[in-house]
N, C-alpha and C positions, 0 to 999 in steps of 0.2 A: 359651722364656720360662718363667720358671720359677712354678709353680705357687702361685697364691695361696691356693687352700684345700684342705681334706683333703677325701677321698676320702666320708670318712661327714659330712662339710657337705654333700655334691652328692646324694647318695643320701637324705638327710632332705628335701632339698627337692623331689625325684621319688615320691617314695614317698609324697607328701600328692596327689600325683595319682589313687592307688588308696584309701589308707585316710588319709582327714584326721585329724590329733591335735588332736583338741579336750576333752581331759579335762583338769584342773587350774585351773578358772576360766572355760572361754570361753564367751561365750556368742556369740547369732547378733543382729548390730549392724542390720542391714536387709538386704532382697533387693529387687534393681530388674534388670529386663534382662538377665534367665539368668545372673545376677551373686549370689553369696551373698558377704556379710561379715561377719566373723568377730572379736570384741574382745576382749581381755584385760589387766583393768584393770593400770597397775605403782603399785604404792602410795609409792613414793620420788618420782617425777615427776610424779605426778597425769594420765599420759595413758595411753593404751592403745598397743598393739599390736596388729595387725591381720593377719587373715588373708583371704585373697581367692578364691574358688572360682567360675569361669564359663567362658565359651567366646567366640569372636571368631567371629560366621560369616562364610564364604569367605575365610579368611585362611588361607593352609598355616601348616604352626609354624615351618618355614627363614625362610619372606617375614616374617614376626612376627618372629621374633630379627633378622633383620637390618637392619630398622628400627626394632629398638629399640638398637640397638648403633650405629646411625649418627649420630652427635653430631650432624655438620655438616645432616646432611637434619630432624632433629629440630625445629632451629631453625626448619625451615619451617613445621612442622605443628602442635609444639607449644606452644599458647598461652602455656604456664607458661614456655618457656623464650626464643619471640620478642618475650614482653612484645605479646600479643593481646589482641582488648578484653577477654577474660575467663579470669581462669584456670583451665587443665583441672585442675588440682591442688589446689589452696588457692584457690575461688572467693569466699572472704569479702570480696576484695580488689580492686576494677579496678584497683588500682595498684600490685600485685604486680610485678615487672617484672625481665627477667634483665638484670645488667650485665655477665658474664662467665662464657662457659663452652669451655672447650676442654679436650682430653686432654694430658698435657706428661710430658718424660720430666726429671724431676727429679735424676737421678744414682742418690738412693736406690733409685726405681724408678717405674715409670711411674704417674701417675696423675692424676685429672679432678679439675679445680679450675670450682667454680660460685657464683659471686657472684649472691643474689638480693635486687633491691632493694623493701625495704618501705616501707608509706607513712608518713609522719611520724605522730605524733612515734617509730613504732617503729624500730628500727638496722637497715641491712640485715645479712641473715646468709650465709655463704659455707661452704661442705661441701670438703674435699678426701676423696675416696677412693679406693679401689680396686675394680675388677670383674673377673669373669673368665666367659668365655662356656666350657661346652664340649659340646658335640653327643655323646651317647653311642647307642648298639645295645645294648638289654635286650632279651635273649630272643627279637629281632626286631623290638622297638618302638623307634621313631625319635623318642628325648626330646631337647630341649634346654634343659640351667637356664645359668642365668645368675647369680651373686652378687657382692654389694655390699657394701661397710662403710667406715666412716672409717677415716682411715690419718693417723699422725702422718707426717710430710713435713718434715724441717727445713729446706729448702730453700724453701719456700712460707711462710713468714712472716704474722704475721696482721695485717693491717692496721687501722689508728684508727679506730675507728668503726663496725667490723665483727666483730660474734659469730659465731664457727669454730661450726660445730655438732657436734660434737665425737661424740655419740652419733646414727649411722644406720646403719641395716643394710636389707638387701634381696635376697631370693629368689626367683629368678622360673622356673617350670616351666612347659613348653610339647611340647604333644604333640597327633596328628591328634585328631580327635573324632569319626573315621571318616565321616563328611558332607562333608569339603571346607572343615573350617574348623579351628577350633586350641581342645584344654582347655587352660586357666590355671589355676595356682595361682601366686600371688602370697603372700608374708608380709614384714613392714613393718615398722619403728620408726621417730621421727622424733623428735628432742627438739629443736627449735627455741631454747631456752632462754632467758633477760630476761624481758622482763614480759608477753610475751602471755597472756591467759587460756589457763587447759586448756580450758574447754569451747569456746573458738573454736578450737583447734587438733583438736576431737575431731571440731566438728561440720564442721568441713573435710573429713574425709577422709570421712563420709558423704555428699558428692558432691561428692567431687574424683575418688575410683575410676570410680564410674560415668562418670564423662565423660571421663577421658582412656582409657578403654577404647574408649568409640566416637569419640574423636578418632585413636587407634590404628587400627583398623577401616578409618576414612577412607582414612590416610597408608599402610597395604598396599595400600589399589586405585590410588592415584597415586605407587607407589615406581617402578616400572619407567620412570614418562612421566619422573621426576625423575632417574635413573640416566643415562636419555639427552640429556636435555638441558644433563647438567653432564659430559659426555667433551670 
């Protein structure tokens, strides 16, 4: 498979595991639950960017990546995406709700299409992008990032009714914490775009993180009972 990002994409988002970059604007958004976050205002969109620094306890960082990488198990656990009473992501909403999410190989190249439905009067919005997992050995240390961004797709079409979110990205760094559980560093963007306020989309993500971290949490102590009951 051929490789979706460079070499210094993957090392920028390991390397906030030892020395966070936070000079140039950011400040610190709230800390809840060994969870710090991190914002940086964009003055073209009116929304922030986000930077995410905590730990999972009792979660190895293999168990953590591989349930974040499993679409189909996701939909069990995660609110935001089975359309549960409450969103783990964007809880402004009980009637957030996913209409469509699967990985698909388009021809161009493979990629996740996710349709999420909003409540009236706003349009639902639908993401296509790309990710790519890869597990590295520094020095002896067992990292693994994960990144994320939108991907023009011309094969995936957008549909009436439906605002593409055309600007997302997403880095996600994961390594022991020497205890038996996992550091994170997580960084963010989300432009949702039409007429939602910024400040409802800002104050979303100050506890949308913290709870789909411990909905995370959760769905590593019940991946193995779910591994087996779907062979």
């Amino acid at each position: 498979m051929a490789l979706l990002f460079s070499d210094d994409e993957i090392q920028r988002a390991w390397t906030e595991l030892d020395e966070p970059q936070l000079d140039g604007g950011w400040e610190l958004f709230t800390e809840t639950m060994n969870v710090k976050i991190y914002r940086l205002y964009n003055k073209e969109t009116g929304l922030y960017e986000y930077k995410v620094f905590g730990s999972l306890a009792g979660c190895a960082p293999d168990l953590c990546a591989d349930v974040y990488m499993d679409l189909n198990y996701r939909r069990q656990w995660d609110s935001y995406v089975k359309g549960g009473p409450r969103s783990s992501c964007c809880r402004w909403s009980d009637s957030v709700r996913c209409a469509e999410l699967h990985e698909k190989d388009y021809g161009e190249q493979k990629a996740i299409y996710w349709e999420v439905k909003y409540p009236l009067p706003l349009s639902n919005r639908d993401y296509v992008y790309v990710r790519e997992r890869r597990d590295l050995d520094v020095g002896g240390r067992k990292i693994c990032v994960v990144l994320a961004k939108s991907s023009s797709v011309s094969q995936c079409p957008e549909k009436k009714g439906v605002i593409r979110v055309r600007d997302y990205k997403q880095s996600l760094a994961m390594e022991s914490d020497g205890s038996g559980g996992t550091k994170v560093f997580m960084n963010y963007f989300d432009n949702p775009g039409g007429m939602i306020p910024a400040w409802l989309v800002n104050w979303a993500a100050k506890t949308g993180v913290p709870g789909f971290l411990t909905d995370m949490t959760k769905a590593c102590g019940n991946y193995s009972s779910y591994c087996s009951n779907s062979k």
